[in-house]
Structure formats: structure tokens, C-alpha cells
C-alpha positions as CSV (number, residue, x, y, z in Angstrom):
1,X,35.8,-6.7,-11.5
2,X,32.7,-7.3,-13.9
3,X,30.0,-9.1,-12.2
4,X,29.1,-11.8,-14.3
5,X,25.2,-13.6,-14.3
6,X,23.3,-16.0,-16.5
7,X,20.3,-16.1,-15.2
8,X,18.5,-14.2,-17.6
9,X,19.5,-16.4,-20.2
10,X,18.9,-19.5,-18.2
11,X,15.6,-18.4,-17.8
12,X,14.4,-16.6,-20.5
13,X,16.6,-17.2,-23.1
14,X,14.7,-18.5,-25.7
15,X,11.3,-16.6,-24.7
16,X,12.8,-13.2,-24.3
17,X,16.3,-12.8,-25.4
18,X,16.5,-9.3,-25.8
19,X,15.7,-9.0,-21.8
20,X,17.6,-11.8,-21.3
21,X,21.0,-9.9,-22.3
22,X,19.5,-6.6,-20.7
23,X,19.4,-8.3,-17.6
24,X,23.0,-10.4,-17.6
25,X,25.2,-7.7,-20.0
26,X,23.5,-4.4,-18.7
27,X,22.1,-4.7,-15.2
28,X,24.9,-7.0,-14.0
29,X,27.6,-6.4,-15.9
30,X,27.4,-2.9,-16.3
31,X,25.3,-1.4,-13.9
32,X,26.3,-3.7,-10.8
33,X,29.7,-3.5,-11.8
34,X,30.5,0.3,-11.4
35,X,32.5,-0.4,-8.5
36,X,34.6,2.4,-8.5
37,X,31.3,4.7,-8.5
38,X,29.6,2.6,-5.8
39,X,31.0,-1.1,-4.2
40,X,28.4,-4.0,-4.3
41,X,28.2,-4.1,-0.6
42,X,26.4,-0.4,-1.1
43,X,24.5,-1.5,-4.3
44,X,23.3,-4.5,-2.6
45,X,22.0,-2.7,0.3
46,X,20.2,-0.2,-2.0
47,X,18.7,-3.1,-3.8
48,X,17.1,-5.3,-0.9
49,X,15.7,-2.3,0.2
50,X,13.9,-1.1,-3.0
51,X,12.6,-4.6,-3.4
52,X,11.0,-4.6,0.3
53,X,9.6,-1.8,0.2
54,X,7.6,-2.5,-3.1
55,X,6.8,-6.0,-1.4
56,X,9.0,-8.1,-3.3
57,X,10.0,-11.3,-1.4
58,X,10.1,-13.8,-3.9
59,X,13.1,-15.8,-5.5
60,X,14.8,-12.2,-6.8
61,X,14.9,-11.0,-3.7
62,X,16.3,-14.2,-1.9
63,X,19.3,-13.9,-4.5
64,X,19.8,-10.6,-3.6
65,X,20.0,-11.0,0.1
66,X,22.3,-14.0,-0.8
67,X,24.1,-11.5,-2.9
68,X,24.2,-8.7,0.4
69,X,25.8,-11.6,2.8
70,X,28.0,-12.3,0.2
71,X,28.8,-8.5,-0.7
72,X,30.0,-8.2,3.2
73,X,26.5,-6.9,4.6
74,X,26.1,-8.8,8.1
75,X,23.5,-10.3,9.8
76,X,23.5,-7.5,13.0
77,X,23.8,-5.1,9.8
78,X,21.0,-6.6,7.9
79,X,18.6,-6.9,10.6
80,X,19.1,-2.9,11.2
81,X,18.5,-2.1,7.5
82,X,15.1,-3.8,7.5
83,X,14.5,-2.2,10.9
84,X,15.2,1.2,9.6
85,X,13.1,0.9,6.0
86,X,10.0,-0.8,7.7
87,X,9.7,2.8,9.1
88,X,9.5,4.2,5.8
89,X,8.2,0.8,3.9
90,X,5.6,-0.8,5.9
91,X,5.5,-2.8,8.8
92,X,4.4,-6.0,6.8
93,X,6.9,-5.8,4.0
94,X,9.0,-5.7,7.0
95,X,7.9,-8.8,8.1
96,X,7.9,-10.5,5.1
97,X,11.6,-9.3,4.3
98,X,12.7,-10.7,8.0
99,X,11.4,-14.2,7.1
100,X,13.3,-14.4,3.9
101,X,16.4,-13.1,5.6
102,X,16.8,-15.1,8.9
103,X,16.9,-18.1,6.2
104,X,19.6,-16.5,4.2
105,X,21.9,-15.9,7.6
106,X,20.6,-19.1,9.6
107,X,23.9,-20.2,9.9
108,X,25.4,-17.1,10.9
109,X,23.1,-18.1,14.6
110,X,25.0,-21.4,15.4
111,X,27.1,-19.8,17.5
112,X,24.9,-17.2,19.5
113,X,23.4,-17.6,22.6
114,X,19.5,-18.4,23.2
115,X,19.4,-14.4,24.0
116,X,21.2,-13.5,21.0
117,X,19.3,-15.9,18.8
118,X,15.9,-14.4,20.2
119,X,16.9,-10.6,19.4
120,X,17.6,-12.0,15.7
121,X,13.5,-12.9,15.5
122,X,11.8,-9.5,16.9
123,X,11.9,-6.2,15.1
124,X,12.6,-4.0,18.9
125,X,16.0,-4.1,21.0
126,X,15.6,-6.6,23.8
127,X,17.3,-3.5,26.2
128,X,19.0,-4.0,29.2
129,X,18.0,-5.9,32.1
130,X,15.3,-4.7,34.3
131,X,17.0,-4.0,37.2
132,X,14.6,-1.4,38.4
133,X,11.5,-3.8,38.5
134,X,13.7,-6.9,39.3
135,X,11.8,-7.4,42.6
136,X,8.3,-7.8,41.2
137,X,9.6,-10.5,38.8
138,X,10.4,-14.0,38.8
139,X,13.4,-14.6,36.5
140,X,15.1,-12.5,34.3
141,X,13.2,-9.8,32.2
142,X,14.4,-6.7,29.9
143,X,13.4,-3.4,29.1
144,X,14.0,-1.1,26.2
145,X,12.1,2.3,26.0
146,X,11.4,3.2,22.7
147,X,9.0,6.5,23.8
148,X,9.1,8.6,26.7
149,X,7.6,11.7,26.0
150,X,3.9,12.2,24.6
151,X,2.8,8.4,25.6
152,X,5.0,5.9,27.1
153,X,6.6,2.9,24.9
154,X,8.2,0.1,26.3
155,X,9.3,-3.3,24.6
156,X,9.6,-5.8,27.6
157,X,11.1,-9.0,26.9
158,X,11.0,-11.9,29.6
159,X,13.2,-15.1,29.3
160,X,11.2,-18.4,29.8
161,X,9.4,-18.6,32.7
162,X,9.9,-15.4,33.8
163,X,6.6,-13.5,34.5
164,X,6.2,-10.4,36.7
165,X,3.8,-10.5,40.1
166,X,0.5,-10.1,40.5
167,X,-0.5,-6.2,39.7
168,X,-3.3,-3.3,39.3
169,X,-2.9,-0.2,37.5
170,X,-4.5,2.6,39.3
171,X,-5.5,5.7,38.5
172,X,-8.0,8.9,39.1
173,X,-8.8,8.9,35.7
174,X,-7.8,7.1,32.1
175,X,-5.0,5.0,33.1
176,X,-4.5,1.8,32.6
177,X,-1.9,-0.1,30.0
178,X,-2.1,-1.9,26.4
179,X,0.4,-4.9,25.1
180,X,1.0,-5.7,22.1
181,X,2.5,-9.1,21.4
182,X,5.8,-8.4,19.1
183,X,7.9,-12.3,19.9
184,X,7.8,-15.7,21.2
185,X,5.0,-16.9,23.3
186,X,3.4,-16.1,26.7
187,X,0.6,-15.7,28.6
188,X,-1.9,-12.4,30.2
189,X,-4.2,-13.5,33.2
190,X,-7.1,-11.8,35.0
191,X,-7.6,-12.9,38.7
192,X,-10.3,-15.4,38.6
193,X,-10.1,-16.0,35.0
194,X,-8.6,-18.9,33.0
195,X,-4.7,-17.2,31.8
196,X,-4.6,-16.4,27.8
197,X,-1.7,-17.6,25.7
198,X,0.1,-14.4,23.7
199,X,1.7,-14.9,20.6
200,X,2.9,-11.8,18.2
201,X,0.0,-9.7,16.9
202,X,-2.1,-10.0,19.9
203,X,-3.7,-7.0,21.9
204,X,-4.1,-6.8,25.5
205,X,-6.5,-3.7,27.2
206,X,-6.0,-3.8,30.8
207,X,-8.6,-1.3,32.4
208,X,-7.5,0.2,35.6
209,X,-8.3,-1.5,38.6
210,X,-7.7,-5.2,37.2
211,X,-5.6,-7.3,39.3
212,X,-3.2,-9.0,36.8
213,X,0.1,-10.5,35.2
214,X,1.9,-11.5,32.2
215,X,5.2,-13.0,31.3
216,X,6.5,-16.0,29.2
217,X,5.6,-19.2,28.6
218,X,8.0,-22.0,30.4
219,X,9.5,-22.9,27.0
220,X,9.5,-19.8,24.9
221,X,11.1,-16.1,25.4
222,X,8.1,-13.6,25.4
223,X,8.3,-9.8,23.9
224,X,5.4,-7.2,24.2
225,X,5.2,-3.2,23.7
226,X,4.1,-1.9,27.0
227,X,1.8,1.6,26.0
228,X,0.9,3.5,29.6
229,X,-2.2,4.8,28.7
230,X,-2.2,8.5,29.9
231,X,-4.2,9.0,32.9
232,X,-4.4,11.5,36.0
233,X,-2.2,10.1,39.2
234,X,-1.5,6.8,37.4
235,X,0.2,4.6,39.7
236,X,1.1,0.7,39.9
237,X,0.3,-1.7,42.2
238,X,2.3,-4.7,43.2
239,X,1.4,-7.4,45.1
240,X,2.2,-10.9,45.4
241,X,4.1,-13.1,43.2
242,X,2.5,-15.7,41.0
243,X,3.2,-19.2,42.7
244,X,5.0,-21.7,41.4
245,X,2.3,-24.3,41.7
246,X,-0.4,-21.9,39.3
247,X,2.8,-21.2,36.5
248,X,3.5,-25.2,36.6
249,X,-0.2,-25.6,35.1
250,X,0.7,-23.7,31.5
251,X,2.0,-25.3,29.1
């Protein structure tokens, strides 16, 4: 089936005409409609992608995401498309593409859970719960390893409220851990200091030998990468939990 478009002409018509028809008789009804050599589902998919990664995200590209939920491409589908060419694109085309497309499937979300609907705003798996560590946290929290082998990697996501105890990384020598803010909102705090709100993009350095915690804020889910700075006998640890009373005074 011929795909049929007027936009060229709507637009440019009168301007350019020539382009005009190049765009509506050529690109779209000859090019786009090869089906039999490649469907649109596939075409669109090859599209978005060539227009993030040059860093396209204006009105062209919203059509053409349009056009990708409309050609069959899903939102779980999308999401892994973008994932997968940031890699290769950029990390801020990335971004930029993700904006643009959690408008285009909004509605696809009305039926997710809070959970579901969080995953759908970060670029990293939420993982499986953190059964391991459950008893230095308060609430639920996740964790996903993305790299085990030369430095550790993990994306740990905590629900609202949840927040892990009071801690120190130890070490002979190096040691010590870095976050980095990737979703929602939370909060890093120093014994005796004032805590810091954490909202994606932000950069935590935790020296060995600081007594500390982190976790969400009451109303938002909270995501950071979790790098274990190498060291020599690295070792964490956990002491009490962060009271109720202290948590209740973040907003």
C-alpha cells in the first residue's frame, strides 16, 4: 500500500515545489512504500534512529515517532531502541529523543503501575529487588548491575521513602564509592552535615571513612549508578538506620 503525504506541499508548496513533490511522491510514496523490500515498522525504526543520532528532535522527528507507534513499534520497544543507539549516538541526543518520545506514548502509561511508569523515565533497568541488602534499608530498593568486572557498576533504584542506613566505606587504600544521579529525586547526607537533595546529573564522591546515607525523597522514586571505586581490602560498614524523626524533616 502506497504511503500517501502532503506535507511537503502544505508547506512548501508554493516556495519549493520541486522539493515539495520530492518529498510527498518520492520519499513517501516511493521510498517508504517498498514494503515488500522492507515493512514501515522496520523503516520507521531506521528513521528515528538516524534522526537522533544527528540530533534531530524537532517537529520531523515527532512525526516520525508518531509514525513508529503507528507502524507497530511499542513503547517497551521504543524505549530499548533509544537505549541501544545512545551507545553509539550520544548520551544527550539520547535524552533529547526520550523527551520527545514519552510524549508520543503518554497514553500508552495510563495503565502501568507507579514502578512501571518510573522505568519508562530512566535510561537503566530498575533490576530486581535488593534482597541481599534488604536489611540495611528502609523500604523497598532495586539493583541492576550493569558492570562487574574491571570496576563495579550498579544502578540502584529506591521507591519513595526508602533510603539505606547509616554507612562507611572502608578501605586500606583507594576505596571509597561515586553516584551519579540518573532519575527522580533524593537526597546524600554526611553525619553532621545538613542532607543534599539529588536530582539526575548530580555527582556524589564519598571518601572512605565517611559515615553516610542516601535514598529517595518521601515523594519521588530515586535512581543512582553506584561506581565502587577500586581499592585494597574495600569493605562496607553498616550501622544504624536513619530514624524516622530525621527522614520526616526532608521535604
Amino acid at each position: 500500500m502506497a504511503v500517501k503525504q502532503t506535507a511537503g506541499r502544505d508547506s512548501l508548496g508554493k516556495f519549493a515545489p520541486k522539493f515539495a513533490e520530492l518529498n510527498d511522491d518520492v520519499l513517501f510514496g516511493e521510498v517508504w512504500s517498498r514494503e515488500d523490500k522492507l515493512s514501515l515498522r522496520d523503516r520507521s525504526l531506521v528513521t528515528v534512529t538516524a534522526l537522533m543520532a544527528q540530533g534531530l528532535t524537532d517537529s520531523s522527528f515527532k512525526y516520525h515517532l508518531m509514525s513508529a507507534k503507528k507502524n507497530g513499534i511499542t513503547k517497551t520497544e521504543i524505549a530499548e531502541i533509544l537505549t541501544h543507539a545512545a551507545f553509539y549516538a550520544g548520551w544527550p541526543k539520547a535524552w533529547a529523543a526520550f523527551r520527545m518520545a514519552t510524549e508520543v506514548w503518554a497514553d500508552d502509561a495510563e495503565d502501568l503501575s507507579e514502578k512501571e511508569k518510573y522505568q519508562q523515565s530512566i535510561l537503566f533497568p530498575i533490576g530486581a529487588p535488593n534482597d541481599a541488602f534488604a536489611k540495611y534499608f528502609i523500604g523497598q530498593s532495586y539493583l541492576a548491575p550493569l558492570s562487574t568486572a574491571q570496576v563495579g557498576i550498579y544502578n540502584v533504584t529506591f521507591e519513595p521513602k526508602c533510603r539505606n542506613n547509616w554507612h562507611i566505606h572502608n578501605a586500606e587504600n583507594g576505596g571509597g564509592q561515586i553516584l551519579v544521579c540518573v532519575g527522580g529525586r533524593g537526597y546524600y547526607q554526611e553525619w553532621g552535615k545538613e542532607a543534599v537533595e539529588l536530582n539526575p546529573g548530580d555527582v556524589i564522591n564519598i571518601p572512605t571513612g565517611i559515615k553516610h546515607w542516601h535514598g529517595a525523597a518521601p515523594d519521588s522514586w530515586f535512581s543512582h549508578l553506584a561506581v565502587e571505586v577500586p581499592g585494597t581490602n574495600t569493605s562496607n560498614e553498616w550501622l544504624e538506620p536513619v530514624s524516622d524523626e530525621d527522614y520526616s524533616k526532608l521535604k
